[in-house]
C-alpha positions in Angstrom: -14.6 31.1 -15.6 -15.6 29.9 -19.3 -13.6 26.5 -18.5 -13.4 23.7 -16.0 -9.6 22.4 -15.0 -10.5 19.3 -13.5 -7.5 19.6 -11.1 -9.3 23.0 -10.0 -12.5 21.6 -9.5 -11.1 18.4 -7.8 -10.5 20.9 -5.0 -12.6 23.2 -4.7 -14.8 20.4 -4.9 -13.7 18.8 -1.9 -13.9 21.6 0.0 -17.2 22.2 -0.6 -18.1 19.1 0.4 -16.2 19.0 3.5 -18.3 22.7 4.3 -21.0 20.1 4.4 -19.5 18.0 6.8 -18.9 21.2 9.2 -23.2 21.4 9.0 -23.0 18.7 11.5 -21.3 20.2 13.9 -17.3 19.0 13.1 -14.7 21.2 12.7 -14.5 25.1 12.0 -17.0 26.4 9.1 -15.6 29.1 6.4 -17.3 32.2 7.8 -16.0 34.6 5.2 -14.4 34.3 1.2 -12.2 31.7 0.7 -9.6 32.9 -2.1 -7.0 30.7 -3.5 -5.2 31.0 -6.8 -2.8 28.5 -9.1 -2.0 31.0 -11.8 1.7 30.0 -11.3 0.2 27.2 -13.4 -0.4 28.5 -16.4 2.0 28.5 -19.6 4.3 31.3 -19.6 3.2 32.3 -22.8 -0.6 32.3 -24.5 -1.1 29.5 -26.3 -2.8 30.3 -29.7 -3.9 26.4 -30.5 -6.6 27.0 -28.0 -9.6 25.6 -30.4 -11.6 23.2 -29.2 -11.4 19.5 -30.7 -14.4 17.9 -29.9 -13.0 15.8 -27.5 -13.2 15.5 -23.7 -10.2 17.3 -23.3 -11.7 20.5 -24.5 -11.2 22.4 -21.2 -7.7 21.9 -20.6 -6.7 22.6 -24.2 -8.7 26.0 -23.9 -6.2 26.6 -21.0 -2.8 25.3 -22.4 -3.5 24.9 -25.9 -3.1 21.1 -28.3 0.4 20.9 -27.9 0.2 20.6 -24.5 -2.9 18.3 -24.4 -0.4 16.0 -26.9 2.5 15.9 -23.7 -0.2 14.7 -21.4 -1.3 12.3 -23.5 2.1 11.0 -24.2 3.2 11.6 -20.8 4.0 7.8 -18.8 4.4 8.1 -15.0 4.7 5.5 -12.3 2.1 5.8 -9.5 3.5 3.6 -6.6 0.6 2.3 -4.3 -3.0 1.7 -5.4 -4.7 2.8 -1.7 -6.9 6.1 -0.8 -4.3 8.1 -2.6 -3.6 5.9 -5.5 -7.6 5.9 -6.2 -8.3 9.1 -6.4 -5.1 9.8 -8.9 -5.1 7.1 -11.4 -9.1 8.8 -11.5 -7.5 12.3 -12.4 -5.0 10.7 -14.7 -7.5 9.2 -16.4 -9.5 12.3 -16.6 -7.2 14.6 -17.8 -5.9 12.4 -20.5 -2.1 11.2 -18.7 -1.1 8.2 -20.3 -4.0 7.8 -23.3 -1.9 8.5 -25.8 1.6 6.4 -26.5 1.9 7.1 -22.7 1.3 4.8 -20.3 0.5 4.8 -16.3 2.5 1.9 -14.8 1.3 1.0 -10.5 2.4 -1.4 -8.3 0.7 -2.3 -5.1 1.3 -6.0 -3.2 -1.9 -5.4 -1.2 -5.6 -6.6 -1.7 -8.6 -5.3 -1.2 -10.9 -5.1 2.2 -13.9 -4.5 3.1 -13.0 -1.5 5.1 -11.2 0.0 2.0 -15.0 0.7 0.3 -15.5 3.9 2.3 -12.6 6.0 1.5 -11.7 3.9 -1.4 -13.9 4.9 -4.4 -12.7 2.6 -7.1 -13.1 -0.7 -5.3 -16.4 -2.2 -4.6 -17.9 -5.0 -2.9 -17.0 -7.9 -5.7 -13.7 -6.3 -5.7 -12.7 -7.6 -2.4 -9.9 -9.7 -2.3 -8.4 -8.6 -5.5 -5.6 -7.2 -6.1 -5.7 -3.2 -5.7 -3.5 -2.4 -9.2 -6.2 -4.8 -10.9 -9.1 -3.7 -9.8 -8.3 0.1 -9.8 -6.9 -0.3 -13.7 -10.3 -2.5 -14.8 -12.2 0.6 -12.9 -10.7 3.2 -14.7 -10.4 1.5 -18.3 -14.6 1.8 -18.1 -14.0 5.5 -17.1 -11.5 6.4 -20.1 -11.0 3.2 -22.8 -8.2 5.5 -24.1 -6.4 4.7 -20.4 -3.0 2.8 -21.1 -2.4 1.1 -17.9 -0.2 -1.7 -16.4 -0.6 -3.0 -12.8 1.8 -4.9 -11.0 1.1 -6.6 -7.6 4.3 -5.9 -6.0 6.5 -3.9 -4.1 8.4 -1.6 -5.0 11.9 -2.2 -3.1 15.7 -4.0 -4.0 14.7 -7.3 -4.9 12.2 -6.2 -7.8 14.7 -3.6 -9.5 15.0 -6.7 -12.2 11.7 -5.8 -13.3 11.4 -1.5 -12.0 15.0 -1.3 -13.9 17.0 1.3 -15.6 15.0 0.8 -18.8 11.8 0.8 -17.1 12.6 4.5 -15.1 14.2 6.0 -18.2 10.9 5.8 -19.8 9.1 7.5 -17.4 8.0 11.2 -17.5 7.7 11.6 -14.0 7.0 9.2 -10.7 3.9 9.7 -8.4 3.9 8.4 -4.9 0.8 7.3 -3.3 1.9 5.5 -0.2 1.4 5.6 3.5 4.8 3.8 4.5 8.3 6.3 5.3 10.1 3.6 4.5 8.6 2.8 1.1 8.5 7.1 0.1 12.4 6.6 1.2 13.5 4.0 -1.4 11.3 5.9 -4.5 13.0 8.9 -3.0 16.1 7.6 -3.5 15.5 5.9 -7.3 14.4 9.3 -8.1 17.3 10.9 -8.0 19.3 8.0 -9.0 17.3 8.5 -12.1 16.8 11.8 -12.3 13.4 11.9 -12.6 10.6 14.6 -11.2 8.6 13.0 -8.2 5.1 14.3 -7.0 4.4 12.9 -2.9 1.3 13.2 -1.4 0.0 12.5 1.8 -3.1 12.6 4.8 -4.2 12.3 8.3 -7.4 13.2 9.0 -8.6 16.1 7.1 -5.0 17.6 7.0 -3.0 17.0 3.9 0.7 17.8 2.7 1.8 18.1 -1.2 5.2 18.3 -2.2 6.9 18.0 -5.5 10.5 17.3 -6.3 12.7 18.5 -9.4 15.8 17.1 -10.6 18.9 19.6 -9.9 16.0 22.6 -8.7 15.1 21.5 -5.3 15.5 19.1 -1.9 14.7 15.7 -2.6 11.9 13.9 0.1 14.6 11.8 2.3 16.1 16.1 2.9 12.8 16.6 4.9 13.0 17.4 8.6 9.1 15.1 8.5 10.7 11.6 7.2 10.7 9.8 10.5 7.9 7.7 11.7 6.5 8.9 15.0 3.6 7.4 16.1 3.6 5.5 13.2 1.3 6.6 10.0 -2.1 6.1 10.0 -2.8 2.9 8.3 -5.2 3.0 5.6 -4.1 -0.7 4.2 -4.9 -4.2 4.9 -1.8 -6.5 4.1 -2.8 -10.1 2.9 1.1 -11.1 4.3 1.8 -8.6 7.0 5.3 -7.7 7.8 4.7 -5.2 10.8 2.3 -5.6 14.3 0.6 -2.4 12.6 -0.8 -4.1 9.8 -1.7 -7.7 12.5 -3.6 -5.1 14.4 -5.5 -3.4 11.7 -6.4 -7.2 10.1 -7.8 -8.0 14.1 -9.6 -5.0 13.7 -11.1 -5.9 10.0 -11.9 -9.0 12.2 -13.5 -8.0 14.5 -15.9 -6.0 12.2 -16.8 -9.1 9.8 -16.9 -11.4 13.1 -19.3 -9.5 15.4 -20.6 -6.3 12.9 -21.0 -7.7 9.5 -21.8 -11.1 9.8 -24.0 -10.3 12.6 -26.2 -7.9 10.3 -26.7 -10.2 7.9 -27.8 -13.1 9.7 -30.3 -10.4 11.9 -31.4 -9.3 7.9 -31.9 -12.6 6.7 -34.2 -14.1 9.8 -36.2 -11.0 9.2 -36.7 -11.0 5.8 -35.5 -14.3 3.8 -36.8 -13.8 0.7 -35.5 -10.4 0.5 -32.5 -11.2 1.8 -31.8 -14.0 -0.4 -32.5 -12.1 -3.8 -30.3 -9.2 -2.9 -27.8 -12.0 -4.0 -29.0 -13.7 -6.8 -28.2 -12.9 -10.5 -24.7 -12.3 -9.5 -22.0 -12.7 -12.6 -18.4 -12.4 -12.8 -16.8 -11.5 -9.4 -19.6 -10.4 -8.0 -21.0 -13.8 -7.4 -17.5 -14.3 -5.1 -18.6 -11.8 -3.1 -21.8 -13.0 -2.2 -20.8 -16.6 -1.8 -18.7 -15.6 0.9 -21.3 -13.6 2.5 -23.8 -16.4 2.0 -21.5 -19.2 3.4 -20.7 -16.8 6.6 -24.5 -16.6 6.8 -24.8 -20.3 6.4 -21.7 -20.9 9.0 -23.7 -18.5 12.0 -26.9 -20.5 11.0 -26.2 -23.9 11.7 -25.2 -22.8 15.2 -28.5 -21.3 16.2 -30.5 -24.5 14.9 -32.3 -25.7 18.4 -31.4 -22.3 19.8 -28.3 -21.0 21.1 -26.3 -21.8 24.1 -23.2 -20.7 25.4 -21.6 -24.0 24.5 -22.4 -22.9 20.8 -20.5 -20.0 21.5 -17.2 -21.6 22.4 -18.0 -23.8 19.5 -18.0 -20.8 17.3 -14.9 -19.4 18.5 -13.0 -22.6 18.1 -14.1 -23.5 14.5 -12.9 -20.0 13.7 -10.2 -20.4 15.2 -9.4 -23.2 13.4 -10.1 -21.0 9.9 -8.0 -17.9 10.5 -4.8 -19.6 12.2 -4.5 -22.9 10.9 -6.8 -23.3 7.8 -5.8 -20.0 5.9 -2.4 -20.3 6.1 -2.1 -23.8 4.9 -4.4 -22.1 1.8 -1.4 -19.8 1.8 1.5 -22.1 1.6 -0.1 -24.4 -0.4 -0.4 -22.1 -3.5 2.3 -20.4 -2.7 5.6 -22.6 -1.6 8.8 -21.4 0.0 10.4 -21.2 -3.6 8.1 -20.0 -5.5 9.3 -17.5 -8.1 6.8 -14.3 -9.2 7.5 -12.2 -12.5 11.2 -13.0 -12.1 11.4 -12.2 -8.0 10.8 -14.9 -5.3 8.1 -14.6 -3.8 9.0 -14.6 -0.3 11.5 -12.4 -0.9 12.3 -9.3 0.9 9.5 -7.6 2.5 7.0 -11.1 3.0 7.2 -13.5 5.4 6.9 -17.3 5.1 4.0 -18.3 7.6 3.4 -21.3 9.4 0.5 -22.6 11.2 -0.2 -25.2 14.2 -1.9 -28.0 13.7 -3.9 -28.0 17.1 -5.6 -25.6 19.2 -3.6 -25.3 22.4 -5.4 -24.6 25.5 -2.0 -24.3 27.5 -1.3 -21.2 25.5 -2.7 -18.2 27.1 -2.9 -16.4 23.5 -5.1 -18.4 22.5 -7.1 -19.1 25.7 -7.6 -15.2 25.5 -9.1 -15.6 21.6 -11.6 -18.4 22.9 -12.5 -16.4 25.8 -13.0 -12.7 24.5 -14.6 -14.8 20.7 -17.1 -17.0 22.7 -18.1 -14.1 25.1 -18.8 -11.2 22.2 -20.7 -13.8 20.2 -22.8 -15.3 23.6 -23.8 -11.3 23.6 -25.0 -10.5 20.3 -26.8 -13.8 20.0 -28.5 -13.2 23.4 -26.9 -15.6 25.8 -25.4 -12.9 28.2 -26.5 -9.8 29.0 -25.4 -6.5 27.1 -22.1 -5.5 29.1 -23.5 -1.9 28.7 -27.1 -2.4 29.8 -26.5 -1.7 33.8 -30.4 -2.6 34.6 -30.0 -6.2 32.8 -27.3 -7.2 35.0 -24.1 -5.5 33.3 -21.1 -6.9 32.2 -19.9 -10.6 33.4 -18.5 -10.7 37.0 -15.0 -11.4 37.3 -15.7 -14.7 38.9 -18.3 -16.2 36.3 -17.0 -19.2 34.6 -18.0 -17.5 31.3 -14.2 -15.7 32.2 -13.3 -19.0 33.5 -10.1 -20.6 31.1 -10.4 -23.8 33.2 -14.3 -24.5 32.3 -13.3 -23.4 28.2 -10.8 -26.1 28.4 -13.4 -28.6 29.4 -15.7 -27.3 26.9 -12.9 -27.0 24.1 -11.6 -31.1 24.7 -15.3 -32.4 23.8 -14.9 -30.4 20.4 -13.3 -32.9 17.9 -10.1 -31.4 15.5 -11.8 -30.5 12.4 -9.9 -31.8 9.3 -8.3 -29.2 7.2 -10.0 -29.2 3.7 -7.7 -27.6 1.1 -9.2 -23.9 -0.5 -8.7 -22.0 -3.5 -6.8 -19.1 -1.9 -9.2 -16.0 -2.2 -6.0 -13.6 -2.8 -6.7 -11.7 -6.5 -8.8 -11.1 -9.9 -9.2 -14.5 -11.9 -8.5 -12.0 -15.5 -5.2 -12.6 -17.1 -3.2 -9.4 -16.4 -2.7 -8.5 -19.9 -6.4 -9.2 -20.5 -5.4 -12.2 -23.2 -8.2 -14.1 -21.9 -8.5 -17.5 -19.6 -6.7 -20.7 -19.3 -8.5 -24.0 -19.2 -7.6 -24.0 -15.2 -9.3 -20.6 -14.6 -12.3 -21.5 -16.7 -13.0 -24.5 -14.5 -12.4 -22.6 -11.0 -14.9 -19.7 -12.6 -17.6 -23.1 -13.5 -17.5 -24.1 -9.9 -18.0 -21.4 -8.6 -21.2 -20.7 -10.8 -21.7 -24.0 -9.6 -21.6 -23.3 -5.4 -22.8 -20.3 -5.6 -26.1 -21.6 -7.2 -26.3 -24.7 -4.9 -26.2 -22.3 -1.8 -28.6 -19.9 -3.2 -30.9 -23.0 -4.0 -30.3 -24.2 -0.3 -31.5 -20.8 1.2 -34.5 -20.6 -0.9 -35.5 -24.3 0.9 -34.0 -23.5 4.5 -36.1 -22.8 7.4 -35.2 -20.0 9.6 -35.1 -20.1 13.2 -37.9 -18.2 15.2 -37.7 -15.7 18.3 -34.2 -15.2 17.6 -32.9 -11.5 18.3 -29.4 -10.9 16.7 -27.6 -7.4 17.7 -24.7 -7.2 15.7 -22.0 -5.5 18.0 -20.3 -2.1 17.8 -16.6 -2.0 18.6 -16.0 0.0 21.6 -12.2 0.1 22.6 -12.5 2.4 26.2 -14.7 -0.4 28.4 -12.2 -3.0 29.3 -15.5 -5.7 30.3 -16.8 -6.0 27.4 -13.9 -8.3 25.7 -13.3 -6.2 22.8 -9.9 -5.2 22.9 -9.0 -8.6 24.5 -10.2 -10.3 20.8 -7.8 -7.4 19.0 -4.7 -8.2 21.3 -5.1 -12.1 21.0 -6.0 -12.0 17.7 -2.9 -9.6 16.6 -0.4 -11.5 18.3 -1.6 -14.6 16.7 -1.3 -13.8 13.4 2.2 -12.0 14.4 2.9 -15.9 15.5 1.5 -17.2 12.5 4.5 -15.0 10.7 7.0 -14.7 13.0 6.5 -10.8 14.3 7.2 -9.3 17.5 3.6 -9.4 19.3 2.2 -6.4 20.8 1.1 -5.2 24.1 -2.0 -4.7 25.0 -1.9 -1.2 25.4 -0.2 -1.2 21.5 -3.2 -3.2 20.2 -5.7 -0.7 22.0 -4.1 2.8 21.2 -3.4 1.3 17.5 -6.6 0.0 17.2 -8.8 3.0 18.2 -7.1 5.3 17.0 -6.4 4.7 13.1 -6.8 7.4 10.9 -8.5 6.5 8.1 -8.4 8.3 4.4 -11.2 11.1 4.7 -12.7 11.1 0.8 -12.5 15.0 1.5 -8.9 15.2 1.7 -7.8 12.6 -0.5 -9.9 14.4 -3.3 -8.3 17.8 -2.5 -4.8 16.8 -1.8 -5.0 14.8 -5.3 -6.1 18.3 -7.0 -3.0 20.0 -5.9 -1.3 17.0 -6.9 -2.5 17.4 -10.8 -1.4 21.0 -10.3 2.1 20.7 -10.0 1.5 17.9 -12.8 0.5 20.7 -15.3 3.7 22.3 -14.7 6.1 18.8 -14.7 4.8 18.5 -18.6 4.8 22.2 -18.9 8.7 21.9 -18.6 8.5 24.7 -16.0 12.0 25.6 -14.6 12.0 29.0 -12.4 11.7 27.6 -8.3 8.9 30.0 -7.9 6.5 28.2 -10.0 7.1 25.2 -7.9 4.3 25.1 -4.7 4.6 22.5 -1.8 1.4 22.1 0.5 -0.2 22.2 3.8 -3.4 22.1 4.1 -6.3 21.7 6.8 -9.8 21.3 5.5 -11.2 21.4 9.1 -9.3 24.6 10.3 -9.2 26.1 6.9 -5.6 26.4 6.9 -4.3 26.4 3.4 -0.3 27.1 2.7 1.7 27.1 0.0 5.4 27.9 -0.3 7.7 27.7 -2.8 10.1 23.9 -1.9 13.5 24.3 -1.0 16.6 24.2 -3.2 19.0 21.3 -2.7 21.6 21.2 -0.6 25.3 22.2 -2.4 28.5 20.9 -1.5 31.0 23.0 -0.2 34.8 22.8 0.9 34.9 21.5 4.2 36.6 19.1 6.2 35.3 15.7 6.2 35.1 13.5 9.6 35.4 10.5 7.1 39.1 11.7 5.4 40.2 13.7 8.3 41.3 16.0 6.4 39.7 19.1 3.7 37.6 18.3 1.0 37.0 20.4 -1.8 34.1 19.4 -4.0 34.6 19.4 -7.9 32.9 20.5 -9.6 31.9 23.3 -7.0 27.8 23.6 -5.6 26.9 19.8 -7.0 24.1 18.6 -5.4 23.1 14.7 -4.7 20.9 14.8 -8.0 24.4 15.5 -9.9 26.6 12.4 -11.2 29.0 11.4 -12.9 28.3 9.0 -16.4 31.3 7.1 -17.6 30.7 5.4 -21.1 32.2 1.8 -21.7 31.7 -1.2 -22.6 31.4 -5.2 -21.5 35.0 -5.5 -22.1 36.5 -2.0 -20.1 38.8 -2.6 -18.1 39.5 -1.4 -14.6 43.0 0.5 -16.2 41.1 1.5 -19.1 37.7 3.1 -16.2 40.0 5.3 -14.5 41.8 6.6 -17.3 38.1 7.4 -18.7 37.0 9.1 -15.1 40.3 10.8 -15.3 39.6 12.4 -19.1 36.3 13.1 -18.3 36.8 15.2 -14.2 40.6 15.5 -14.7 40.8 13.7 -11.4 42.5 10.6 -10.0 40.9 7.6 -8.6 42.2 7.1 -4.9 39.8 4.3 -4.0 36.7 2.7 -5.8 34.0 0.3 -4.9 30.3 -1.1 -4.9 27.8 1.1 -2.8 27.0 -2.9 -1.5 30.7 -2.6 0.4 28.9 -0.5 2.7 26.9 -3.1 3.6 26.9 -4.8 7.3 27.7 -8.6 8.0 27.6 -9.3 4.0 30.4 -11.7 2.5 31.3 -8.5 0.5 31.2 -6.0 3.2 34.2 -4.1 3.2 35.6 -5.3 -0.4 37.6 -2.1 -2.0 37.8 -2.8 -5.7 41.0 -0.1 -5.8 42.8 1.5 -3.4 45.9 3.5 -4.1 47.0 2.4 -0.2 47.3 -1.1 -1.2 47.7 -0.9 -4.9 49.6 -4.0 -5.1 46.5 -6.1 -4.2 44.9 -4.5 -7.2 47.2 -4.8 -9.8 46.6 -8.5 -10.4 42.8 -7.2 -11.5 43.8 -3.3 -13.5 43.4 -5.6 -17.0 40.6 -7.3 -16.3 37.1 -6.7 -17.8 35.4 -4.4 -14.3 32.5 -6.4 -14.9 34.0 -9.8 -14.3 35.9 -8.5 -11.3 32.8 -6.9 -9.7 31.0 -10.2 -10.1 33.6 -12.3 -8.8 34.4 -9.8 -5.9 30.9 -8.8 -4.9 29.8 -12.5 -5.9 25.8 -12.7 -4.4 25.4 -8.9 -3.9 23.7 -9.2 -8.0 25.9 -5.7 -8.8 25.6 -7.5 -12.4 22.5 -7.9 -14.1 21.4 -8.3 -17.6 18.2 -6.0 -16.4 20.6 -2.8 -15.5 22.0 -0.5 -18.1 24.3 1.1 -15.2 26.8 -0.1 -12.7 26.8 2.2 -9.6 30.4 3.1 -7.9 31.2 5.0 -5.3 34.8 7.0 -5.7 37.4 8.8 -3.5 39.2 11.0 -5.8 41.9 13.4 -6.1 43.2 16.1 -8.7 47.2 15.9 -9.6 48.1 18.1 -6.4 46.3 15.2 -4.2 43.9 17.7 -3.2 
């Protein structure tokens, strides 16, 4: 009780504060003591350099004594996604002193920040939207602790950047943290993890349940040995993509849409009509990215403006539908390809590698396509609402919802409508995708400098123009609220024409209607609650990572339930051990050697540039006393590759390998596996998979 362990008070802290969420009526209050203990934490031994250093670490050394403070510090870790999760633990790192030392926290996330991330999202703020989440999370945290070490990276972490997340880079690493919201993406760090041996700490939420698991080289199961790894459902998406790959994230960005379209925008334009001057100095003496922010939130304002000059009509509705039209699916995606090409190359990977997808736009609006008919429509209709034009679809004594057979649900009258509206040229935009800072903070070029001078230099012109600008009077705006169960109202018809227009834009199965609607209204977003108390438990198992703890029982996976007050914790499960049994693949028995290894165990053979194949097996053979029978890349495996199938040895058809037994392995791997990049001046390994035998061919 003399001293606060932040980890400890991260989650208690957040269950407290969910208690006061239960005041309003949600979920089940704690009507009795809650007790919960982490002494399993603590060093096995007193630590006797307990005194405190005047320093901000004070608490923790108290606990686990200077030496231990000095592995934190000089601990380095690799925290993969920069969401809800990665928030709320590059904060505790930061707090409890990982990486401010010669350590150093390394994170990687290809995503940007959204408006709907501020909620649940405590690092990001308004004038961070639109940057990159590594970049804006790291300059966040470096004003929390200077001492922070940290490196952000703005991509994925998958196959085609393992040139720069390489065997150097995981060898340096004390431990890896996952904080992502993607099976697939859990699956592959999984899987480096115990290609590198190294400890990985997973995380995850829905709602105000949480789950916590940690998993130790050689001591237990590794994440892909779950019986949990499979998508369902599908997880809850708590990320925007700027370049989606899946419908899920089209149908979140429809819903982000929707919210800046009819909610957002809406308000400020209802704000500014009621109260200019206010209004207009909420966004003046803006600096650095901040004044980005409220440019675009200014030129939205101005956009919805020069519409309702000389009052609005439904005409001005369609109108407004079509010129945004125009921005999202044709205009944006130029922006896109325009800065960034078909063969552009980023930090060593190209950019539309694996996991993006090259978009493309159309030049016209097509009334013939019923998509996009359905955009017009549902966009025109929501806007003819909150601007006044139409009755509220939910207010029964004005007249309800428009009847089937208006022509405001007419395509045939939009298309009339739609050919008096010229094309609008496209005009070329800075792409709004990231921070203008130099990652490495060195300072900016002369090209950055001049985008950050006309900025200055827009943002003061529109500020100047709202200062002089008359608004219009008698004008009531009702900014809408997205309701997903009343069919009328043309809500869910803007998500599922929106959705699959985007999916167009980048070539990705569209979605049902019924997909767009269960997806839409029923995402599960980050609760602050549980991200806080999840991360504490996270930290916890931390403490014993550096702590070098080896007994299982120390070790606690977690399942926990801030609403139900259901809090579990169980010691993980050893790894599976191979045993002698027969194998489907050989048809015949297998006995493993040596006997129990598990699929963190393998086998390191030491050579050199100029081993040769002869000169490998004789090596393997010294070192397990057993024979090669057959050898090749894991990339063999591969289906409908040029090198799918290639066998490097095989003492069936030994004759085709003797041509190669005196050749260096690495020039016979490149040549064999040529395009599969098995050789790379970034690896310090070479992975093979054997068949083997001992000298009784058992």
């Amino acid at each position: 009780a003399a001293v606060e362990l932040q980890p400890v008070a991260c989650f208690f802290g957040a269950v407290a504060a969910q208690e006061v969420v239960k005041a309003t009526g949600l979920y089940t209050p704690i009507d009795q003591f809650l007790y919960l203990d982490f002494f399993e934490a603590l060093p096995e031994e007193r630590p006797t350099d307990t005194a405190p250093q005047n320093s901000r670490y004070d608490n923790q050394i108290a606990v686990f004594g200077k030496a231990f403070q000095e592995k934190i510090l000089n601990s380095s870790t690799f925290m993969v996604g920069c969401g809800a999760l990665g928030c709320e633990l590059m904060k505790n790192f930061a707090m409890i002193g990982i990486g401010c030392g010669e350590g150093r926290v390394y994170t990687t996330d290809d995503d940007v920040v959204e408006v709907s991330n501020l909620s649940r999202q405590f690092l990001f703020r308004m004038s961070n939207v639109k940057q990159e989440k590594s970049v804006a999370a790291a300059n966040a945290i470096k004003a929390m602790n200077p001492s922070f070490n940290v490196t952000p990276y703005k991509l994925k972490a998958m196959p085609s950047t393992e040139g720069l997340f390489n065997d150097a880079f995981y060898e340096s690493l004390s431990f890896v943290t996952n904080a992502l919201d993607s099976v697939t993406a859990r699956m592959y760090v999984d899987a480096r993890c115990v290609y590198y041996n190294k400890h990985l700490l997973e995380s995850s939420t829905t709602g105000v349940a949480a789950n916590v698991a940690s998993y130790w080289p050689h001591k237990t199961a590794s994440y892909a040995d779950g019986t949990d790894v499979y998508e369902g459902d599908g997880p809850p998406m708590c990320t925007l993509h700027l370049y989606p790959v899946m419908i899920e994230h089209c149908i979140e960005w429809s819903r982000d849409r929707f919210a800046a379209l009819f909610e957002i925008g809406p308000a400020n334009v209802r704000d500014i009509i009621a109260n200019k001057k206010k209004f207009v100095m909420s966004h003046m003496g803006k600096r650095g990215s901040e004044i980005k922010s409220s440019y675009n939130t200014l030129k939205q304002v101005q956009w919805f403006l020069d519409q309702l000059d000389g009052g609005m009509t439904f005409e001005k509705c369609i109108k407004l539908a079509v010129s945004y039209w125009y921005t999202e699916f044709r205009d944006k995606i130029k922006d896109i390809v325009n800065v960034h090409p078909r063969d552009e190359v980023s930090d060593g990977v190209a950019f539309w590698g694996p996991g993006k997808r090259f978009p493309n736009g159309p030049e016209e609006l097509d009334t013939n396509d019923a998509t996009t008919m359905t955009f017009i429509i549902s966009a025109a209709n929501i806007f003819a609402v909150i601007f006044g034009v139409v009755n509220d679809p939910e207010d029964e004594e004005a007249g309800g919802p428009v009847p089937a057979d208006d022509q405001k649900r007419d395509p045939e009258y939009f298309k009339r409508i739609i050919e008096t509206i010229p094309v609008p040229e496209y005009v070329p935009s800075r792409l709004d995708e990231g921070d203008d800072k130099d990652e490495d903070g060195d300072g900016e070029d002369e090209s950055k400098l001049s985008t950050m001078q006309e900025e200055r230099k827009a943002y003061k012109e529109l500020i100047s123009h709202f200062k002089k600008r008359k608004m219009p009077k008698g004008l009531v705006v009702k900014p809408c609220d997205f309701e997903k169960d009343h069919d009328y109202n043309f809500h869910i018809d803007f998500i599922h024409a929106a959705t699959n227009l985007r999916a167009v834009n980048y070539k990705i199965p569209e979605a049902t209607r019924h997909k767009a609607k269960m997806i839409a209204g029923k995402i599960i977003p980050a609760i602050a609650t549980t991200t806080a108390a999840v991360t504490g438990l996270v930290m916890l198992e931390m403490y014993k990572v550096v702590g070098g703890k080896t007994d299982l029982d120390s070790f606690r996976d977690s399942s926990s339930n801030l609403g139900l007050n259901s809090y579990l914790m169980m010691a993980p499960l050893a790894p599976g051990k191979a045993k002698k049994a027969m194998s489907d693949i050989e048809m015949c028995e297998v006995t493993p050697k040596p006997d129990g290894f598990t699929k963190w165990d393998k086998t390191v053979i030491a050579g050199t540039p100029a081993t040769t194949l002869r000169e490998f097996m004789a090596l393997f053979k010294a070192q397990t006393e057993l024979n090669i029978t057959m050898l090749f890349s894991p990339v063999a495996s591969e289906e409908d590759k040029p090198w799918s199938g290639l066998i490097m040895f095989s003492d069936y058809e030994t004759e085709a390998s003797e041509p190669h037994m005196d050749r260096p392995m690495i020039d016979y791997m490149r040549e064999l596996y040529a395009g599969a990049n098995v050789i790379t001046p970034q690896r310090s390994y070479v992975e093979l998979d054997v068949s083997c035998a001992d000298d009784d061919e058992e």
